[in-house]
C-alpha positions as a Python dict, from the first residue, in 0.01 Angstrom:
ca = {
    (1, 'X'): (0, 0, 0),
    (2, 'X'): (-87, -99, -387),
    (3, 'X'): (264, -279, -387),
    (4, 'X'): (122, -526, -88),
    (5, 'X'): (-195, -573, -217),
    (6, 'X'): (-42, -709, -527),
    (7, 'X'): (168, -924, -338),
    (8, 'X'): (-33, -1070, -158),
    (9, 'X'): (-235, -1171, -495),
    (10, 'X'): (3, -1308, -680),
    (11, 'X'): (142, -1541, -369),
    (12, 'X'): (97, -1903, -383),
    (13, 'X'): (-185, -2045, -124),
    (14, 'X'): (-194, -2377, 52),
    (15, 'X'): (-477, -2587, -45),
    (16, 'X'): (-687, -2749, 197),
    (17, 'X'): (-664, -3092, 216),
    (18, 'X'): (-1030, -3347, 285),
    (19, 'X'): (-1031, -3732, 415),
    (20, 'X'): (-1225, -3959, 210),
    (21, 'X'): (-1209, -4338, 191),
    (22, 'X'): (-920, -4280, 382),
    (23, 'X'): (-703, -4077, 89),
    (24, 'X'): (-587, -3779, 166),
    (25, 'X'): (-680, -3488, -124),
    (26, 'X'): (-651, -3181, -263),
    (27, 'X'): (-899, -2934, -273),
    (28, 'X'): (-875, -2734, -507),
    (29, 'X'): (-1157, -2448, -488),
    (30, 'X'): (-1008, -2235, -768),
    (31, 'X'): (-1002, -2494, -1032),
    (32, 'X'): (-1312, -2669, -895),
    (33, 'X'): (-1148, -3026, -820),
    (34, 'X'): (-994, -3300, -590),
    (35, 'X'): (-630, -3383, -678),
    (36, 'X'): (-451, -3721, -475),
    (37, 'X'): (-200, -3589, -218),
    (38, 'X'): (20, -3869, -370),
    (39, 'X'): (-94, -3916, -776),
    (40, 'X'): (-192, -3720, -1023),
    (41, 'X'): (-515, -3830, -1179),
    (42, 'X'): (-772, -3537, -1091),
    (43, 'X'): (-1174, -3558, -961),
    (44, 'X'): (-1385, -3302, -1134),
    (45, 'X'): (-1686, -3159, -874),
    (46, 'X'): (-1927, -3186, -1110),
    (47, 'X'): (-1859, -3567, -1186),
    (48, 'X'): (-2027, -3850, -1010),
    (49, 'X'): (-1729, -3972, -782),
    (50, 'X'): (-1647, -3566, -705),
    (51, 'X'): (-2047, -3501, -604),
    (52, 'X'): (-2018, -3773, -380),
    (53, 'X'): (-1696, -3673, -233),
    (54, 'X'): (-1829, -3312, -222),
    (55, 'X'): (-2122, -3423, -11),
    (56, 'X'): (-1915, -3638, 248),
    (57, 'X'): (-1621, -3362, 223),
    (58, 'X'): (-1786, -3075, 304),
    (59, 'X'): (-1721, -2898, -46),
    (60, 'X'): (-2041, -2707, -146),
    (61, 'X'): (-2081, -2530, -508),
    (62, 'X'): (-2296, -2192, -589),
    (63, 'X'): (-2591, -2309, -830),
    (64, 'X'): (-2583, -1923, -900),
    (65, 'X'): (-2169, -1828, -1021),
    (66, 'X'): (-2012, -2201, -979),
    (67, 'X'): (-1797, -2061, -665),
    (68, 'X'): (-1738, -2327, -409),
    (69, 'X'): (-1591, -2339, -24),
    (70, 'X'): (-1546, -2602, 197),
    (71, 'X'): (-1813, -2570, 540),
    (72, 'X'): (-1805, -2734, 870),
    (73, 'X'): (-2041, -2974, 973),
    (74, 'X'): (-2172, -2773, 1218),
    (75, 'X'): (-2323, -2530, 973),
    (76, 'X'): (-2523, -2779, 753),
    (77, 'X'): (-2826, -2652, 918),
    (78, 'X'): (-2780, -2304, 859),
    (79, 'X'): (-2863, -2082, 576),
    (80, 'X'): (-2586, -2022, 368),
    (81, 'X'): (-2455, -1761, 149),
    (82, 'X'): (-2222, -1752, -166),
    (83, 'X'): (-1893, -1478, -65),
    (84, 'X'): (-1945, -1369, -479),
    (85, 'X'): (-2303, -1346, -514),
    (86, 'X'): (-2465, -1359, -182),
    (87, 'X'): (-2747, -1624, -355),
    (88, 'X'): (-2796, -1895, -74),
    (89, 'X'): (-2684, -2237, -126),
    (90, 'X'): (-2926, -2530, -154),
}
């Protein structure tokens, strides 16, 4: 059972890819930025164009440990919790 478990760690993962201005990007939760599907020059979250891609995206960041996740839409409303450190998000 250890020997899966480590398996399954070291594995790569498919990152999720978000529309905006009609370019298709990486997002890349791990590393905390957007990456071209075609190019290489990267968008930082924490930079002005990657805040305003977060927001329109879907990509929300924990004040509290810096994790981020992307959200549906349909749970803007809702009160939100970080998966590392259970603070909510703002």
């Amino acid at each position: 059972m250890e020997k899966e478990k480590n398996i399954n760690e070291t594995s790569p993962r498919a990152l999720p890819i978000v529309l905006f201005r009609g370019e298709q990007y990486f997002a890349d939760l791990r590393l905390n930025e957007f990456r071209p599907v075609r190019g290489f020059d990267s968008i930082p979250f924490d930079g002005e164009e990657g805040r305003i891609m977060c927001r329109n995206t879907g990509v929300i960041i924990c004040k509290s440990c810096g994790m981020s996740a992307i959200i549906s839409k349909a749970f803007e409303e809702q009160q939100l919790r970080c998966m590392k450190c259970f603070n909510r998000f703002e």
